[in-house]
N, C-alpha and C positions, 0 to 999 in steps of 0.2 A: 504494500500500500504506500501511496504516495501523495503527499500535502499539497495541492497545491492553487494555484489563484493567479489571475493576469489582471496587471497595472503596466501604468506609465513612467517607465524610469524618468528620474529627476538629472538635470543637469551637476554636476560637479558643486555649482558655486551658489545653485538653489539650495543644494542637500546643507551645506556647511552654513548661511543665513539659517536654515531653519535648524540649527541643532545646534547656535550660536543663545538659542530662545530656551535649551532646557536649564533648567535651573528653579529655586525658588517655592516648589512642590515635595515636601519630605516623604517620601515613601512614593515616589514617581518612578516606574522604569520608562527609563527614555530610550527612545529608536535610534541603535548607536547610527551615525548620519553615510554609512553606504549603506543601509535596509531600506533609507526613505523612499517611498514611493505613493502613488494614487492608485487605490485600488478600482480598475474598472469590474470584476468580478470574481468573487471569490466561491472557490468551488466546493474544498474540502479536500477529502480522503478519496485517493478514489485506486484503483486498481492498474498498477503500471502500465498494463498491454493497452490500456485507454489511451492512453497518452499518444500514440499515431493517429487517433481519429480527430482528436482531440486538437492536435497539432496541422492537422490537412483542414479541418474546417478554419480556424484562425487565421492561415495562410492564405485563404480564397478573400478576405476580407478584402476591401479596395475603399478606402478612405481618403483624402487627401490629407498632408500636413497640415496644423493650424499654428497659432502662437496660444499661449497660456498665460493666466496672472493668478498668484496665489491670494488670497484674498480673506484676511478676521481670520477668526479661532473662534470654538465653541468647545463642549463636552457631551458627552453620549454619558445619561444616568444623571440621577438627582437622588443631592444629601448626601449620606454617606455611600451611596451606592455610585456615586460617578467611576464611571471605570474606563475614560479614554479623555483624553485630551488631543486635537485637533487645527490641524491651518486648514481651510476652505480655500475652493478658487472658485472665480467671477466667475457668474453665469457663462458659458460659453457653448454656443449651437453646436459648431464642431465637434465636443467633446461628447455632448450629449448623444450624436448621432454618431460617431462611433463606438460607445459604451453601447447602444442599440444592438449595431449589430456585430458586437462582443457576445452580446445576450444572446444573439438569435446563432450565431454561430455554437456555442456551447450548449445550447437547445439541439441543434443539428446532429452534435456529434453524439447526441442519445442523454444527455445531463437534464433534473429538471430545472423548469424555470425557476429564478430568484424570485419569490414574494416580496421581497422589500425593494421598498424607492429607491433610485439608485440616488446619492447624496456625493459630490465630488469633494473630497477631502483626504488628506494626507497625514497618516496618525503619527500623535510627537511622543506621546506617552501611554503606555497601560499603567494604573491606578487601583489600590486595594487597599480599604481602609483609611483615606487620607482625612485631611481636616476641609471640610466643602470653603471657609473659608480663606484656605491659602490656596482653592483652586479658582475661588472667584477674583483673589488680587492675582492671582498669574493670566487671568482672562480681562481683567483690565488693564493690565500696564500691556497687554498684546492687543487689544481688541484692532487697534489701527495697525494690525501689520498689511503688509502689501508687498508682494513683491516685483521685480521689472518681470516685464513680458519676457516670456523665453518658447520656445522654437520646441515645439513636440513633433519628433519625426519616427519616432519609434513606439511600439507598445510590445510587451513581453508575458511567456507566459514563465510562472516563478515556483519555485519549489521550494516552501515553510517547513524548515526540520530542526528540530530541535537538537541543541549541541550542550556543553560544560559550560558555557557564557551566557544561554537561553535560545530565544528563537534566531535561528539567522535565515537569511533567503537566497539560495541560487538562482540564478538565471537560466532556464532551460532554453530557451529563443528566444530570439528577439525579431519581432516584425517590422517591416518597413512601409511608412505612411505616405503616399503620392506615388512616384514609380520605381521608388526601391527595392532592389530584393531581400526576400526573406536571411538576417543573420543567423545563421545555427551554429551550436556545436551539435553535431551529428550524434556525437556519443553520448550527450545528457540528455536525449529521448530513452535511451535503451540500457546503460547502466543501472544497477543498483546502487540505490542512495541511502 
């Protein structure tokens, strides 16, 4: 079995802005800043040999590139139950319509649909137990974050496994947005992880 979920990797000099902002949350684990990413849909556990169908429907995708702006912060959970901390990005059509057909491609390759709204955001932290008040002053000294617009030309599908430091993520492919080709490592479809 194998973990895993497709996002939009983050530029170099996004990831480090945003992991320039942990701090200030006691009992915060923060996303060390190469795991940052956007999740466009997260799958689960699923069955290695899935992973070529998996991998063939994602690849027929045809998108074009757009730009991106990261945009505020919020939390997933209330009181003591908050359990994510969060940077949002600006509405954006582009992303919206191919997070769509992210969706309909992992429908294709036999997955069910997601029930929940898809919400564009890039998680900073998982939370357990904190004081809801040092998560509200860490959500207002950020509420005005914003980042420059940056250049999404790739979406990837990624593989969540847990190691001695916690979650970390591989990269199994990387897709290309407008007339790019497909990036692989050929062997991180078919290896055991």
């Amino acid at each position: 079995m194998i973990r895993v979920f497709i996002a939009l990797p983050l530029p170099a000099d996004i990831r480090l802005r945003l992991a320039g902002l942990a701090g200030g949350v006691p009992g915060a684990r923060w996303v060390e800043p190469e795991d940052l990413h956007l999740t466009l849909r997260f799958i689960g556990e699923i069955d290695q040999g899935r992973l070529p169908d998996l991998d063939a429907e994602l690849g027929r995708i045809d998108a074009p590139d757009f730009s991106l702006v990261l945009d505020g912060c919020g939390q997933f959970g209330t009181g003591r139950k908050i359990h994510t901390l969060w940077i949002g990005a600006e509405r954006n059509e582009a992303l919206l319509r191919l997070q769509a057909k992210v969706e309909s491609a992992v429908i294709r390759a036999g997955f069910p649909p997601e029930p929940r709204k898809f919400m564009a955001h890039v998680t900073l932290a998982r939370l357990k137990e904190v004081n809801p008040e040092r998560v509200a002053r860490f959500l207002a000294g950020h509420n005005l974050f914003r980042s420059v617009s940056f250049p999404v030309a790739t979406f990837a599908l990624y593989h969540s496994h847990l190691g001695q430091g916690g979650v970390r993520y591989l990269k199994l492919r990387e897709y290309s947005l407008g007339d790019g080709p497909a990036v692989a490592d050929p062997e991180a479809l078919t290896e055991d992880s």
